[in-house]
C-alpha positions as CSV (number, residue, x, y, z in Angstrom):
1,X,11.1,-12.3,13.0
2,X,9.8,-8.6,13.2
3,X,9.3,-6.9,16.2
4,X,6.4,-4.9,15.6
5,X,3.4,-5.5,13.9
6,X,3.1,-4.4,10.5
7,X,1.8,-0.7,9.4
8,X,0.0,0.0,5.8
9,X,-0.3,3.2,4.8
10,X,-1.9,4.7,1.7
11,X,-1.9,7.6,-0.6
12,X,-5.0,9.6,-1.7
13,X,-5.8,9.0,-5.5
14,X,-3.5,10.0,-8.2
15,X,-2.9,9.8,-11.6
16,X,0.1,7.9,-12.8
17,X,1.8,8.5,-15.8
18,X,-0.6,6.6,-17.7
19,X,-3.7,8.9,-16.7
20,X,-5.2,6.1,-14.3
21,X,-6.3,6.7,-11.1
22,X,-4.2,4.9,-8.3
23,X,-3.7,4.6,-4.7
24,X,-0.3,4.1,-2.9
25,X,0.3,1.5,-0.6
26,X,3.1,1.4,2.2
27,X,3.5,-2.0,4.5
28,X,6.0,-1.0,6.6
29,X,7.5,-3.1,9.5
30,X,10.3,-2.9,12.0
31,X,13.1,-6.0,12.1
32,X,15.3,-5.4,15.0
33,X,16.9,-2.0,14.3
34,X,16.1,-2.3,10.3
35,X,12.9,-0.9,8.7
36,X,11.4,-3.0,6.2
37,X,9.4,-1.6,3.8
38,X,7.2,-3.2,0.2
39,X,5.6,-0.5,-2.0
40,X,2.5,-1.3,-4.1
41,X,-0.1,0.0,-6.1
42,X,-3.7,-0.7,-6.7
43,X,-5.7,-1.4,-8.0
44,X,-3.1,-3.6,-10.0
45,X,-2.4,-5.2,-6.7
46,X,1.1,-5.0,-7.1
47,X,4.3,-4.7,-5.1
48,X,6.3,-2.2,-7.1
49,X,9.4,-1.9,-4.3
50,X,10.5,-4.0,-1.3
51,X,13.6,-4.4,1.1
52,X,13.3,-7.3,3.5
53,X,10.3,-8.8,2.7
54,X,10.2,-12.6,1.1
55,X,8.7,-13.7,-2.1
56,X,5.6,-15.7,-0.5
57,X,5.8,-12.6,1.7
58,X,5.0,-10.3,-1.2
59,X,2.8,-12.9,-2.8
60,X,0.9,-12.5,0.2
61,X,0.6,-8.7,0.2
62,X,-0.2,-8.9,-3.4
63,X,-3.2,-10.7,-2.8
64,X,-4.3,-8.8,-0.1
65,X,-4.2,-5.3,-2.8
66,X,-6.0,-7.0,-5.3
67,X,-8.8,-8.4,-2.5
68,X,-9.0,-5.0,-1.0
69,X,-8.5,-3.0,-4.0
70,X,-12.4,-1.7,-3.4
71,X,-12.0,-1.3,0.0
72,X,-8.7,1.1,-0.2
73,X,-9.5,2.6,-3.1
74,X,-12.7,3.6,-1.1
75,X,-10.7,5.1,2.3
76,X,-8.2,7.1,-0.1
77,X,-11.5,9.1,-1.8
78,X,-12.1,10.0,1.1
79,X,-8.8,11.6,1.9
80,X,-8.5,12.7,-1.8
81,X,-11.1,15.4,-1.2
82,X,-10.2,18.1,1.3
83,X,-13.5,19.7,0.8
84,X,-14.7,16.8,2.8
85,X,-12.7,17.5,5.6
86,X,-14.4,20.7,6.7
C-alpha cells in the first residue's frame, strides 16, 4: 500500500518525433522507501513507462489521460508560453 498520495506532473507541449503536439505525464507515488513512477502521454492516453504500478492500475491511469486529455492539454499551454508568464 503506498504511503503517500499520488503526484502527476506534466510537461508543457512538445513535438514528438512524429511532429504532434504532446503533453508529458508523470504519476509518481511513494511505497515504503521505493518511488514508483508510470509515464504517459496524451493525448494518446497512454502509459509509455511504469515501475510498480499494476495492470488495472495503469488501465486506470490510462483512462484518466484519455478523459482528461482536454483538460491537461489545456494547463500545459499555459506553461508552454513563457510570454504569458510576465
Amino acid at each position: 500500500m503506498a504511503d503517500d498520495a499520488m503526484k502527476m506532473t506534466y510537461s508543457a507541449i512538445v513535438r514528438n518525433s512524429d511532429n504532434q503536439r504532446i503533453v508529458r505525464v508523470a504519476f509518481e507515488r511513494k511505497n515504503g522507501s521505493q518511488t514508483e513512477i508510470a509515464e504517459g502521454i496524451v493525448p494518446d492516453g497512454k502509459i509509455v513507462k511504469q515501475n510498480g504500478y499494476s495492470a488495472d492500475e495503469v488501465a486506470q491511469l490510462e483512462s484518466y489521460l484519455k478523459e482528461n486529455a482536454d483538460n491537461i492539454m489545456a494547463k500545459a499551454r499555459v506553461i508552454s508560453s513563457p510570454l504569458k508568464w510576465l
